[in-house]
Each structure stands twice: as C-alpha cells, then as structure tokens.
Backbone as a printed PyTorch tensor [residue, N CA C, xyz], in Angstrom:
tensor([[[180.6940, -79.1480,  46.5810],
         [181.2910, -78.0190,  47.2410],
         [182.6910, -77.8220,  46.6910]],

        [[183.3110, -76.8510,  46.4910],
         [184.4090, -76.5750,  46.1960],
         [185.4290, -75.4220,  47.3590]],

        [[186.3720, -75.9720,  47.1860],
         [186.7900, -74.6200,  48.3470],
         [188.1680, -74.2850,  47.3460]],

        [[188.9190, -73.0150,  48.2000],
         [189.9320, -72.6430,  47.4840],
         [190.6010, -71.7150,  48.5010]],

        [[191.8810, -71.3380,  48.6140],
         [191.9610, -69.7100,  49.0500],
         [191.8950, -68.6630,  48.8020]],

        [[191.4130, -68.7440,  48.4650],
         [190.6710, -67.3890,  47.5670],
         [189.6960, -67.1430,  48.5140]],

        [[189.3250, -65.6760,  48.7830],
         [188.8430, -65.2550,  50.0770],
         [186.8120, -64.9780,  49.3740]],

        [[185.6240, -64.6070,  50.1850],
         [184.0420, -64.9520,  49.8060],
         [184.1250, -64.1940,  48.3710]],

        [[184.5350, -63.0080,  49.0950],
         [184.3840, -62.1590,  47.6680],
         [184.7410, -62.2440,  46.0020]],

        [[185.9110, -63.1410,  46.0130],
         [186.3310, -63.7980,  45.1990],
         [185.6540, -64.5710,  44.3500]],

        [[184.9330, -65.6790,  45.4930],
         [184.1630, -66.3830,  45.2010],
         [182.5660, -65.8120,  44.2280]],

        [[182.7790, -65.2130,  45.0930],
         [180.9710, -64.9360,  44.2980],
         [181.4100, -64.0310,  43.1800]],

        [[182.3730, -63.7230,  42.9300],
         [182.5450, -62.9250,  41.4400],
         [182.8000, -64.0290,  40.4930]],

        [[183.2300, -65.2580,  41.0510],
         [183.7770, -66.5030,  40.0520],
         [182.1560, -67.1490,  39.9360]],

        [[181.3720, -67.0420,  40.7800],
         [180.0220, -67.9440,  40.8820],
         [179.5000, -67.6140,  40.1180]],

        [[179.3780, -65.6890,  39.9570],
         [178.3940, -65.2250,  39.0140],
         [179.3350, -64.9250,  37.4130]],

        [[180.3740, -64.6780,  37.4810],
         [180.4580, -64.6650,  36.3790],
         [180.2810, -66.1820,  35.0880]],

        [[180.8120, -67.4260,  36.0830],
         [179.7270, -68.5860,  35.5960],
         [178.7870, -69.3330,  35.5220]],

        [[177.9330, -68.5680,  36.3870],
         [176.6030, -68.9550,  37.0590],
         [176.7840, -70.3350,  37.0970]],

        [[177.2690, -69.8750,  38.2410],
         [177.6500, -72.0290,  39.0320],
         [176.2180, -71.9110,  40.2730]],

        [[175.9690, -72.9880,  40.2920],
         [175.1590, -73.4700,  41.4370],
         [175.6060, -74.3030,  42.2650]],

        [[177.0390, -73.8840,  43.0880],
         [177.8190, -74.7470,  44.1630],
         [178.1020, -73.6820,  44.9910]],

        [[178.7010, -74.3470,  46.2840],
         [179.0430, -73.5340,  47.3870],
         [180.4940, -73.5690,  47.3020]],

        [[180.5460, -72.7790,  47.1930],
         [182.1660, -72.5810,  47.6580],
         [182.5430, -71.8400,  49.0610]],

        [[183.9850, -72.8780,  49.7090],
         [184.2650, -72.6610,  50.8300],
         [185.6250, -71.7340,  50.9300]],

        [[185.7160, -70.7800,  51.7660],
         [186.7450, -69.9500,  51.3500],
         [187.6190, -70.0700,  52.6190]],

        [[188.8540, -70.5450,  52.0910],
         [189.8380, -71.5420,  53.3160],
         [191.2660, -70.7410,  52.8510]],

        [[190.6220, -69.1530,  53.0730],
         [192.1030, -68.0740,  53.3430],
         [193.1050, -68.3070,  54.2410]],

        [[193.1080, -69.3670,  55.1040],
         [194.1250, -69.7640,  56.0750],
         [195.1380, -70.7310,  55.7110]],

        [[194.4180, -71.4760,  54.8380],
         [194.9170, -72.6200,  54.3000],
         [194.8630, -73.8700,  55.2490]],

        [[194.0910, -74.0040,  55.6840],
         [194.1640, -75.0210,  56.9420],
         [193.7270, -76.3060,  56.7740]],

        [[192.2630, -75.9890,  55.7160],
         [191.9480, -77.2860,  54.9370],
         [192.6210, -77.5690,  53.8970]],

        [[193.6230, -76.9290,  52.8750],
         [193.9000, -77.2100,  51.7660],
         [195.3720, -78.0840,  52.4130]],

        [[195.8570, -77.3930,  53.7720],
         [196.9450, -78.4210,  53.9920],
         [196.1590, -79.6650,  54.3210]],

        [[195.3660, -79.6310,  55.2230],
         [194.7330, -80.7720,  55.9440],
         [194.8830, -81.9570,  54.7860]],

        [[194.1420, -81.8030,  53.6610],
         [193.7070, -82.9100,  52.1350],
         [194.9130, -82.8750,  51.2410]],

        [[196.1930, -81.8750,  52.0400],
         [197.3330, -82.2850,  51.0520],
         [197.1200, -81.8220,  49.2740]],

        [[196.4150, -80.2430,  49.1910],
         [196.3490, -80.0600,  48.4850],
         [197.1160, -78.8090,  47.7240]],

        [[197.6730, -78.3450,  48.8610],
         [198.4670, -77.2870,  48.7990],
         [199.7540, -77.6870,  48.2430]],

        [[200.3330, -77.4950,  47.2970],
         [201.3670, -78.2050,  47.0600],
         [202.5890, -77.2650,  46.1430]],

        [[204.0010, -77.6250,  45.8810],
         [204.5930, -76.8980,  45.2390],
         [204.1760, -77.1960,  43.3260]],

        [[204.3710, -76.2400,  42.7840],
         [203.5970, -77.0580,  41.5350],
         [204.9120, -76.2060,  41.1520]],

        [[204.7960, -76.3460,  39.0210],
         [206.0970, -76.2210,  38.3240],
         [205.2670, -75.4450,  36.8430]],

        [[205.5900, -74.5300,  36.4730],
         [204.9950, -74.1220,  35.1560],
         [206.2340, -73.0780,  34.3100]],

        [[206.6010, -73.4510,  33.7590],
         [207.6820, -72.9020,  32.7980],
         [208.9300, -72.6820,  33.5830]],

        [[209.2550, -73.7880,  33.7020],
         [210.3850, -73.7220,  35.0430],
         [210.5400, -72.7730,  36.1870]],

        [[209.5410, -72.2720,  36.6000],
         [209.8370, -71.6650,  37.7580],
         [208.4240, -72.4010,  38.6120]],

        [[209.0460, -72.3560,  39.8260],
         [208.4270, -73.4600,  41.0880],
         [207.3850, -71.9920,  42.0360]],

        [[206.2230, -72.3960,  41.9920],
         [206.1560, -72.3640,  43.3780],
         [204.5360, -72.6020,  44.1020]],

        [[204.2140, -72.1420,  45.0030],
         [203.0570, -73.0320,  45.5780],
         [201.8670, -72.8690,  45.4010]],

        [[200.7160, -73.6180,  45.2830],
         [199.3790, -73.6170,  44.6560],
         [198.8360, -74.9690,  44.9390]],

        [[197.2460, -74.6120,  44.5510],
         [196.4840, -75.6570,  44.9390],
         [196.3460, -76.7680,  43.6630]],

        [[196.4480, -77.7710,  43.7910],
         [196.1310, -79.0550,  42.8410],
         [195.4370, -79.2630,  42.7660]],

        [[194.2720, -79.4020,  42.3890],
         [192.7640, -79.4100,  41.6150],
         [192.8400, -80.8810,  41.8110]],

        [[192.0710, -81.0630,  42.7590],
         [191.4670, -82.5530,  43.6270],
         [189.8800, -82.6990,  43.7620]],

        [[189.4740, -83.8370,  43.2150],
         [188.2040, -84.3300,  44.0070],
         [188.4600, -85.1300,  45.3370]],

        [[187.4400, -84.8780,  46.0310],
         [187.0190, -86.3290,  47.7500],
         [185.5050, -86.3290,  47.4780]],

        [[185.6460, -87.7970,  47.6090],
         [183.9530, -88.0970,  47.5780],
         [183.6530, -88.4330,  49.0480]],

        [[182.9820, -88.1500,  49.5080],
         [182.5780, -88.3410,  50.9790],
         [181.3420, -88.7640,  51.0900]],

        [[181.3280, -90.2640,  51.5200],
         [179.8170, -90.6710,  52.0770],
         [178.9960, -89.7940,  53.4930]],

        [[177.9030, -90.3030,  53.1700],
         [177.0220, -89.3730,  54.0030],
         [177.2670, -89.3700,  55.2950]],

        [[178.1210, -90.6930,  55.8660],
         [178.9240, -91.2400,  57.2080],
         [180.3050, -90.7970,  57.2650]],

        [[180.4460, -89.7520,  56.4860],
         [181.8330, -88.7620,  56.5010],
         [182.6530, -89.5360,  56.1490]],

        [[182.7450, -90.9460,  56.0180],
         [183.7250, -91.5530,  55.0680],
         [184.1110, -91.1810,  54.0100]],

        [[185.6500, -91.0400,  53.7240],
         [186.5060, -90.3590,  52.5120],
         [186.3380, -91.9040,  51.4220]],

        [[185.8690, -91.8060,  50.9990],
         [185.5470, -92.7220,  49.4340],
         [186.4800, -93.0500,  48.7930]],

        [[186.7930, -91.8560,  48.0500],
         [187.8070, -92.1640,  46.7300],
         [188.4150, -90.2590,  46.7820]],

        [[189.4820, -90.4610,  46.1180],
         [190.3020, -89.0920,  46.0320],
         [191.3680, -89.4680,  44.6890]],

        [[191.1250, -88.3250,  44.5980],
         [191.8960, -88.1380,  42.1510],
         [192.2390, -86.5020,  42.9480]],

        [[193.7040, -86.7650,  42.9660],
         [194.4420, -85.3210,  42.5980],
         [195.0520, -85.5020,  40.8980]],

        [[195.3500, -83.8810,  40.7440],
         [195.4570, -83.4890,  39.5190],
         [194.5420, -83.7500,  38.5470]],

        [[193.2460, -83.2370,  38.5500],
         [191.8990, -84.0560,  37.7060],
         [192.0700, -82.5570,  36.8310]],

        [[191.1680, -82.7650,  35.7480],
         [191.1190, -81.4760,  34.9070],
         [189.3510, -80.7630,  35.3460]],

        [[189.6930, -79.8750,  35.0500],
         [187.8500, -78.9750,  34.9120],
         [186.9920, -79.7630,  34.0030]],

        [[187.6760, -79.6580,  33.0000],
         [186.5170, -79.9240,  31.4090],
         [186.4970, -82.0380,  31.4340]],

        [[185.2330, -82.2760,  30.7300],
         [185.0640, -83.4650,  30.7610],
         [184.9020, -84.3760,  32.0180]],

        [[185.3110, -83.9070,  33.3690],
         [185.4310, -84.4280,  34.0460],
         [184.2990, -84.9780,  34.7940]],

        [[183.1330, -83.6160,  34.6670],
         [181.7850, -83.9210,  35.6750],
         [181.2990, -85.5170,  35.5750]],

        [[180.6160, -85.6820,  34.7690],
         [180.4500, -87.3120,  34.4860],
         [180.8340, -87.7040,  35.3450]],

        [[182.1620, -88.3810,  35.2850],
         [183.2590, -89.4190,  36.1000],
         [182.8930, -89.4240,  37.4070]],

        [[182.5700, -88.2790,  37.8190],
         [182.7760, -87.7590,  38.8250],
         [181.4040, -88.4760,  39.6830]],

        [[180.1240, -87.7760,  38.7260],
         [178.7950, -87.8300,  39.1690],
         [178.5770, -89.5550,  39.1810]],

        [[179.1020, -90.2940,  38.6300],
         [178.5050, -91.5100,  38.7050],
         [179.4680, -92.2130,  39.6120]],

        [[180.3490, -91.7770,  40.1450],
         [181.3540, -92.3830,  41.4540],
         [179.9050, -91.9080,  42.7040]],

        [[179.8950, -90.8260,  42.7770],
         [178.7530, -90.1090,  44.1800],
         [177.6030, -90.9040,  43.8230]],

        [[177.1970, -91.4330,  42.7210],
         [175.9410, -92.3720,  42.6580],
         [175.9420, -93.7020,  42.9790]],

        [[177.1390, -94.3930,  42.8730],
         [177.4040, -95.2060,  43.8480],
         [177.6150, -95.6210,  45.2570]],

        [[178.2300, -94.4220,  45.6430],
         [178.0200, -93.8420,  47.1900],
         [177.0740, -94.1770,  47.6640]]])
C-alpha cells in the first residue's frame, strides 16, 4: 500500500499512467503522514520546505510495526524490500 497527500484523483492518474497494481491511500489531511513522522521539512537547492520522505513500514499480520527505512529510493529498492515481508 502506499499513501501520500495527494488527494484519489491524483492517485489513479499516477496508477494508470504506470500501471501499478497497489492501493494507494489518500491522506489529504495529513494525519497519517504526521502520525509515521513522515511529513517532514526537506532541503533542495537551498531553499527549505515541507514534504513527504519516502519511507517503508513493514507490518506483521498482528499489526506489529517490524522494521521502518526512511529516505529509501524508488528504483532498486523492491527486492530489499520483498524479502524483509517474507520473513515476516
């Protein structure tokens, strides 16, 4: 699952234009992205200001929080990822 603030509509233009097969959760309030501490001030050509940090949570099936990697990249990453949840 992925979420973002970015509001449904958003979403499904990002789904189909990469034909992803995930759900995405659309958290326009920001309520979960504060909750996981993902909302954060970030920095890109010296000027500051706020955005989401591209985080995994692995969550066992007993809602236990597993393991958590902020600042992870998109590319290369799936792997890493998939064989942490296979341990789960």
């Amino acid at each position: 699952m992925g979420v973002s603030k970015d509001d449904c509509q958003s979403h499904q233009a990002f789904i189909k234009k990469y034909d992803l097969q995930v759900v995405l959760l659309a958290d326009t309030s920001g309520e979960l992205c504060d909750a996981y501490g993902v909302w954060q001030e970030k920095e890109k050509n010296s000027i500051k200001k706020m955005g989401i940090v591209r985080s995994i949570f692995i969550i066992d099936k007993h809602g236990k929080l597993v393991d958590v990697e902020y600042a992870v990249t998109a590319e290369g990453h799936a792997q890493e990822v998939l064989d942490k949840i296979k341990q789960v």
